[in-house]
Every structure is written in C-alpha cells, then in structure tokens.
N, C-alpha and C positions, 0 to 999 in steps of 0.2 A: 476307440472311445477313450479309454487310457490318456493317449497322445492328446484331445482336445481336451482333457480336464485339466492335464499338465499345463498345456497355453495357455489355458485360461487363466489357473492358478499364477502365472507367470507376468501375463497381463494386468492381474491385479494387483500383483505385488509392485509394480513399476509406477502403477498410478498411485497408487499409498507413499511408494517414496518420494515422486516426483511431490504430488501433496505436501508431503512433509517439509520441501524445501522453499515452500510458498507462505507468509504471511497474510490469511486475511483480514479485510479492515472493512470497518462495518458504520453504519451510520449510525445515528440516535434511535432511528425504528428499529436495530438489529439487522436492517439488509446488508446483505455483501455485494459493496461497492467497488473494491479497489485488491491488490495484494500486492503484494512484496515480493522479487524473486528475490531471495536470500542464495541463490548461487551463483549469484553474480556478484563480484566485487566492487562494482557501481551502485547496488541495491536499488532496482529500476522501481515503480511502481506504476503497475498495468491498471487501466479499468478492468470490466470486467469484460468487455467486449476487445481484451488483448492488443488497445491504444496505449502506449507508455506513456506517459503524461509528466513524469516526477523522477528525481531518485534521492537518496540520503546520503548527507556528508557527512563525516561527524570532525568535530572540528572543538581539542582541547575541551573533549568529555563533553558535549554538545551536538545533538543529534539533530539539521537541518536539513527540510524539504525544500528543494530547489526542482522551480521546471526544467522540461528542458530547452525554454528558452532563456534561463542562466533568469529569473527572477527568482529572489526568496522567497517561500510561502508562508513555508512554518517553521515550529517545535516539532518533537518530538520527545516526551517526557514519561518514564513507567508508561511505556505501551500506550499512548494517551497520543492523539495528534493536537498539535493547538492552533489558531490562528494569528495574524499578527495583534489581535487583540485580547490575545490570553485564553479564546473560548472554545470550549472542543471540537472540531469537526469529524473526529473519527475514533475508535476503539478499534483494539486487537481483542480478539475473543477472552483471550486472557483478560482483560481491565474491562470487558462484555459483563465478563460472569454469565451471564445464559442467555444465549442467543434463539431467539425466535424460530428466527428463518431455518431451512436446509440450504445450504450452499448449492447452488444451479451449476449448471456446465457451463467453464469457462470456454469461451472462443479462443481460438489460437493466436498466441504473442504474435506482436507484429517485430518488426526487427530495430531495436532499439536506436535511437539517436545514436551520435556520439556526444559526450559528457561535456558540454559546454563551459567557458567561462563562465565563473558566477558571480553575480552582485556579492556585496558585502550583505551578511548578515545584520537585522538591525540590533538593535539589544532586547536583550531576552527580558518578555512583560510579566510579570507575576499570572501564573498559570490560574486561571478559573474553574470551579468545580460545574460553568454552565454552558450546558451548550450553545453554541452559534446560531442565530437565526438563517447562513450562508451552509446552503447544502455542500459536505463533501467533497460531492462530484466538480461542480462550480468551483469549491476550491482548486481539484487538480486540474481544472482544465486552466487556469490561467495560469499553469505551463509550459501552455503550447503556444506557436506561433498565432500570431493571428492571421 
C-alpha cells in the first residue's frame, strides 16, 4: 500500500513539473487553446490536441510568432499575443487575470518540425487593447503547410 501512495505521489509530482514547463494560452472566452513548451529552446507552440503549429523568436527584444511554414504571424507583447493588425488573439493566464475554464487533458505532442527559414518580420503595428474578430486557433493554423 505504502509503495502505491509513493508512485502515485511521484506521478503527481512529474505532472505539476512537466505543467510548469508549459505555457497556456487562452482565447478571448478563457478557453485553452494553445501552450508553449518552454523546454524547448525553439519555444514550439502546440494546440491542444499536441499539432505544433508555431514557435517564438525573439529578435533585438522582440518576441515573434512564426509558423512553421517560416510565415510571420505575430507579436508577442506582456504575455499578450497580437495579430498583424495590432489585435489580440490570445492571453497567457497571467495578462487572463481569471480564467474560466479548467484546463482539459492535453493529447500527446506530436514531434515537432524542424525550425524553418523565416520571412522577415513586418514592422511592429501599435498594439490594440481589442480583440480580433480572427479566432486564435485560425491564427496558428496558418502556420502549417497547406
């Protein structure tokens, strides 16, 4: 008995840290759409169904979202995603402030691209305090191949 509270205790602690190394990102309703593996030095960005779709460059203190078919997507500004037209498509729980939802079971990553050339970035639009009428998800899927 002993030995199965121990695995357990054990098991749980590995999901809490693996957790901790992921960013979730959330849409305008508060669902969780997207994360962040943050242990990866590419910083991939998975749906939730474990598609990589994205990852983050940053580039002379400028945080861009590129597919990974090497198109620019966005910003990234205070935890804040933007679009090329300045308007939110996503929050980190932190810039959330209280999120809704409970975070679902993610499905298991799939195996990540390899980190493509990327377009140039365009210039960076004056960030808006509105959301996008362009869900998220639709954000990161354009960048995937088609």
């Amino acid at each position: 008995m002993k030995r199965c509270v121990f695995a357990f205790i054990i098991l749980i602690s590995s999901l809490i840290s693996k957790a901790q190394d992921e960013i979730t990102l959330f849409n305008e309703d508060g669902e969780c759409i997207a994360y962040i593996d943050t242990e990866d030095d590419d910083l991939p960005i998975f749906l939730w169904d474990g598609t990589p779709v994205a990852f983050i460059e940053r580039e002379d203190g400028v945080m861009n979202v590129f597919g990974f078919n090497g198109v620019h997507l966005g910003w990234i500004d205070k935890s804040i995603f933007y679009n090329h037209d300045g308007e939110i498509v996503a929050k980190t729980k932190e810039a959330m402030g209280t999120v809704s939802s409970i975070e679902p079971y993610k499905s298991m990553k799939q195996i990540t691209p390899i980190t493509p050339i990327t377009s140039f970035a365009p210039h960076t639009p004056n960030f808006s305090s509105f959301w996008a009428d362009e869900s998220f998800k639709l954000f990161l899927l354009k960048g995937l191949d088609d």
